[in-house]
Backbone as CSV, one residue per row, in Angstrom:
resi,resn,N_x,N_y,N_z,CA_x,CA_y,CA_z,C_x,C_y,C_z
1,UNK,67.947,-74.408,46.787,68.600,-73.741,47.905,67.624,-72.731,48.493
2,UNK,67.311,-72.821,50.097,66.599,-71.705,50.562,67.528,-70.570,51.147
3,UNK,67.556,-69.682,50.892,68.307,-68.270,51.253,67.821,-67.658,52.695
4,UNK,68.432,-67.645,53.882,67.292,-67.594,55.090,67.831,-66.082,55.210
5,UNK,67.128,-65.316,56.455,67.813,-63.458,56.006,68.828,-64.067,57.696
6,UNK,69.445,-62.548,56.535,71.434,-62.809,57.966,70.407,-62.789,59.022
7,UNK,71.649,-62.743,60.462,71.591,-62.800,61.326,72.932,-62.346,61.919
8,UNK,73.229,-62.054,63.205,74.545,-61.433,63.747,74.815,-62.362,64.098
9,UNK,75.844,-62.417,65.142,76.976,-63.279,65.574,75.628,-63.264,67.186
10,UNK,75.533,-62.576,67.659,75.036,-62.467,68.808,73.125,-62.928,69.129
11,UNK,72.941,-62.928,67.405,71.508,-62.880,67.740,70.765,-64.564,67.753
12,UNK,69.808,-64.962,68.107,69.529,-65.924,68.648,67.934,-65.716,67.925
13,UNK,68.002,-66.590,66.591,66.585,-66.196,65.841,66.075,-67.249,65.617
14,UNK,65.041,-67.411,65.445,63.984,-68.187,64.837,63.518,-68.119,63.209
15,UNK,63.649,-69.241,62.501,62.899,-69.178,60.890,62.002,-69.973,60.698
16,UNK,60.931,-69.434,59.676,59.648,-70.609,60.201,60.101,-70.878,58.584
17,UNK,59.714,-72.210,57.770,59.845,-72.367,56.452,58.609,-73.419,56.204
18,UNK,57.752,-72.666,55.098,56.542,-73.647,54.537,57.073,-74.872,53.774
19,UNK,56.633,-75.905,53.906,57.035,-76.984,53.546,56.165,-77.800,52.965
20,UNK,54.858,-76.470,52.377,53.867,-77.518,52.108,54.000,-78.033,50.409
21,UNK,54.450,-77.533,49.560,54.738,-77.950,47.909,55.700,-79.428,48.096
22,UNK,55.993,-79.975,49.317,56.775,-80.922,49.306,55.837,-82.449,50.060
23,UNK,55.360,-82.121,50.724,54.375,-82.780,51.562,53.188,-82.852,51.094
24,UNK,52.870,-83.840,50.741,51.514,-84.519,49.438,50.246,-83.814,50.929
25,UNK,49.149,-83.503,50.592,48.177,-83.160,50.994,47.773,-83.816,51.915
26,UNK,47.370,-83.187,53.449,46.615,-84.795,54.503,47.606,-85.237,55.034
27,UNK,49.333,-84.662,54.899,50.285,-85.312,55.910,50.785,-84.915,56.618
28,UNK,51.691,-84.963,57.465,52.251,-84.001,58.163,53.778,-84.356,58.362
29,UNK,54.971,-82.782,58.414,56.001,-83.969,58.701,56.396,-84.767,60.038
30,UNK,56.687,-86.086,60.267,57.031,-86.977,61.302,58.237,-86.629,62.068
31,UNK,58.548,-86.874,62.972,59.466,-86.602,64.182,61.175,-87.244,63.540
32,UNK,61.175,-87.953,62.284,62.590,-87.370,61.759,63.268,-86.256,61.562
33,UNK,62.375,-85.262,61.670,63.207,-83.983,61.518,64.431,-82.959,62.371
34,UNK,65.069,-82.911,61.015,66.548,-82.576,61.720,67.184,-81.430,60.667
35,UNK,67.894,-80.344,61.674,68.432,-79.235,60.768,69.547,-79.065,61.224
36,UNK,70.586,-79.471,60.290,72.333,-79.572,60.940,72.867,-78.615,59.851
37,UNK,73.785,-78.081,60.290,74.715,-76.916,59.938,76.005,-77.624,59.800
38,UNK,76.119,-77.483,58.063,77.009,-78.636,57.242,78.390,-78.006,57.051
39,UNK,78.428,-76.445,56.764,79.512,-76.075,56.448,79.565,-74.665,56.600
40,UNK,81.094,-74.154,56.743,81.138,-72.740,56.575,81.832,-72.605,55.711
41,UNK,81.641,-71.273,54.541,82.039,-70.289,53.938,83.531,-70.116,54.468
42,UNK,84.370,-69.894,55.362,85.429,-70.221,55.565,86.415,-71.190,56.204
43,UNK,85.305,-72.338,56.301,86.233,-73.647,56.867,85.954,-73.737,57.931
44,UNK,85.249,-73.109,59.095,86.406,-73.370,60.324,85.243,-74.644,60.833
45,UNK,86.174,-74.921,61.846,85.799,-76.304,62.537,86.004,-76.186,63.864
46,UNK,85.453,-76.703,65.077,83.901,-76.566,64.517,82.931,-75.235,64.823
47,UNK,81.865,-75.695,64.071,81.064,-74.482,63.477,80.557,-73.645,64.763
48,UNK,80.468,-72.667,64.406,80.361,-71.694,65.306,78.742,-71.528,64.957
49,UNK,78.031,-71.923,64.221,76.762,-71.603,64.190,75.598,-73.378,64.792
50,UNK,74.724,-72.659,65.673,73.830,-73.950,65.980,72.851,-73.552,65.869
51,UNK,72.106,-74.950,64.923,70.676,-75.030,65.453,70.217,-76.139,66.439
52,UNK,69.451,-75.537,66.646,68.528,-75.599,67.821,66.891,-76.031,67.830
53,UNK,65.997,-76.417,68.734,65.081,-76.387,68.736,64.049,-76.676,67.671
54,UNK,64.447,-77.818,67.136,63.582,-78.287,65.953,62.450,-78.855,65.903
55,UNK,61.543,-78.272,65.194,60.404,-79.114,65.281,59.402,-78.553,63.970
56,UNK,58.371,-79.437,63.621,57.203,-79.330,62.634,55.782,-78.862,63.358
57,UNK,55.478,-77.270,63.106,54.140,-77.266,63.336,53.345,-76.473,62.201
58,UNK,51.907,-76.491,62.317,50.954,-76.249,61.385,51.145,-74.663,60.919
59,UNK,51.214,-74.816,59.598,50.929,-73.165,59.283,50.121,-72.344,59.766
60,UNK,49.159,-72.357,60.794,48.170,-71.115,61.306,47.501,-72.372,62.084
61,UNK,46.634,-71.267,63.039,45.804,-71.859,64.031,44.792,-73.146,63.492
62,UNK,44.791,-72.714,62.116,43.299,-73.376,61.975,43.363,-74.842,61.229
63,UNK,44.926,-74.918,61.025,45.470,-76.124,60.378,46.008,-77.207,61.089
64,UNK,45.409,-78.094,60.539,45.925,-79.430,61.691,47.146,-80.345,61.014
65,UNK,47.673,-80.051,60.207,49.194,-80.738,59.692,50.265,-80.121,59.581
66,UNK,51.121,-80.733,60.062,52.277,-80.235,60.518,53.339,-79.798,59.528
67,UNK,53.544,-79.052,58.595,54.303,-78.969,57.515,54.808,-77.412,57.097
68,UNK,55.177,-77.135,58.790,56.101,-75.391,58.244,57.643,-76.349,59.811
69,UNK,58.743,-76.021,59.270,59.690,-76.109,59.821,60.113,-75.429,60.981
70,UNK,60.021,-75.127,61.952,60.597,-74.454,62.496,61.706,-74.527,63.626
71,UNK,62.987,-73.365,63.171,64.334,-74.068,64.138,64.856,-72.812,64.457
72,UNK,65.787,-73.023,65.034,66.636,-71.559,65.858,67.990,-71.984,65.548
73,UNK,68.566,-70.508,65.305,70.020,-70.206,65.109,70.653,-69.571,65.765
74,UNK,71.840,-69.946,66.638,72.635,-68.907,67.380,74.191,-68.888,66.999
75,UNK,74.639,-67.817,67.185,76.118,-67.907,67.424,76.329,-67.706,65.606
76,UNK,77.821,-67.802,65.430,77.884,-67.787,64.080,79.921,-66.670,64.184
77,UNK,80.066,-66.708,62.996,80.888,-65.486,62.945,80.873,-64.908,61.816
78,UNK,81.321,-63.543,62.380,80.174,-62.322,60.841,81.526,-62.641,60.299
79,UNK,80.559,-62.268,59.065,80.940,-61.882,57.648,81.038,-63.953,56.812
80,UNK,80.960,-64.608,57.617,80.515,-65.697,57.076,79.279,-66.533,56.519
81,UNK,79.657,-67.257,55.555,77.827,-67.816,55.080,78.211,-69.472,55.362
82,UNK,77.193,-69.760,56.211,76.718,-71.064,56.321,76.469,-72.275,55.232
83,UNK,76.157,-73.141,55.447,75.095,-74.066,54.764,74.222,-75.107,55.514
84,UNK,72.984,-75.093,55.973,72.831,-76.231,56.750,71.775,-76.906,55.551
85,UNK,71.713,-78.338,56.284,70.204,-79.424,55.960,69.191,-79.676,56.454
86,UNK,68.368,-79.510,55.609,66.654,-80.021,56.722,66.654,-81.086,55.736
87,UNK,66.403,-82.172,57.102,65.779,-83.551,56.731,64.274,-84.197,57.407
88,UNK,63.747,-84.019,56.414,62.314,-84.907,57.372,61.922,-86.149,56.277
89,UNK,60.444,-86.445,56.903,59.800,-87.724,56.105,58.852,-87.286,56.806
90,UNK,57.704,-87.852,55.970,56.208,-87.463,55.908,55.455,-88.753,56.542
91,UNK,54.133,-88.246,57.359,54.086,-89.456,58.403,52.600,-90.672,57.494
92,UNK,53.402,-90.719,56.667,52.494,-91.594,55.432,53.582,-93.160,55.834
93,UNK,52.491,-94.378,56.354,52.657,-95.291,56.380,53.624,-96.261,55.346
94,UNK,53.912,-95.338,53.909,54.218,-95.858,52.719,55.805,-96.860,53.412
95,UNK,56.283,-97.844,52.107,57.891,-98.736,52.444,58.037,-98.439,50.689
96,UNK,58.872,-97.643,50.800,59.927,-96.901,51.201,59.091,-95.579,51.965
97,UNK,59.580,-94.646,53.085,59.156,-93.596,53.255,59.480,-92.379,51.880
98,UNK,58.785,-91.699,52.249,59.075,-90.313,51.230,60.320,-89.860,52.207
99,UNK,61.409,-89.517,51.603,61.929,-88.712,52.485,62.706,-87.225,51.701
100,UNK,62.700,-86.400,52.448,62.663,-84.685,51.816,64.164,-84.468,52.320
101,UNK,65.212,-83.698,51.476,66.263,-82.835,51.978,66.260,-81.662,51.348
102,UNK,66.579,-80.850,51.967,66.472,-79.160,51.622,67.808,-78.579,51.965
103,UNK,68.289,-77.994,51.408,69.900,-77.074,51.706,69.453,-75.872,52.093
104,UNK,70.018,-74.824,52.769,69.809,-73.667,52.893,71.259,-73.270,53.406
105,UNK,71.601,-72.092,52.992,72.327,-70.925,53.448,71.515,-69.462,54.377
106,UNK,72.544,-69.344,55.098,72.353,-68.013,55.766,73.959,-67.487,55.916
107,UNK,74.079,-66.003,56.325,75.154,-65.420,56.605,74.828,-64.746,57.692
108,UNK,75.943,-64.391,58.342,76.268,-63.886,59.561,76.840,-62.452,59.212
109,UNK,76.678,-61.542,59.582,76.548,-60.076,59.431,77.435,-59.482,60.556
110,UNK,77.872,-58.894,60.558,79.007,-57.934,61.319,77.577,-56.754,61.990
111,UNK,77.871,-56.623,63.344,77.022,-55.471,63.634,76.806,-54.499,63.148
């Protein structure tokens, strides 16, 4: 489980997440990637929290593989905790692909 830091109801953030202990050396992750927001802490339907804007780029300027996550979160309602999924696959030719899922929580914070 990755623990991401709160966020408000109002705020509209960005999390970058290294992804490289998962991604064999020399790969990068491929354009499967997807971060959906699975559940809330109190049920409701539907979720008041979205992500957004997904995509794989390189940890620093000087790196050419794509293997830090990065997505955006808006909306939400405080005092609730989330759960979403990151799903990717690594752009290695292999049959079967490698493919990666990650859980994470965040909570939503009252101003």
């Amino acid at each position: 489980m990755i623990y991401l830091a709160e966020k408000a109801p109002a705020d509209v953030v960005d999390y970058n997440l290294n992804m490289q202990e998962f991604v064999p050396a020399g790969f990068s992750i491929d354009n499967t990637l997807t971060v959906q927001i699975e559940d809330a802490g109190n049920g409701e339907s539907p979720l008041a929290l979205e992500a957004f804007d997904v995509s794989a780029q390189p940890l620093s300027a000087d790196d050419t593989d794509n293997i830090c996550v990065v997505f955006w979160l808006r909306g939400g309602t405080a005092g609730v905790r989330y759960q979403g999924r990151i799903s990717f696959n690594d752009n290695q030719s292999s049959d079967p692909d490698r493919t990666y899922q990650r859980l994470f929580q965040v909570e939503v914070e009252p101003l």
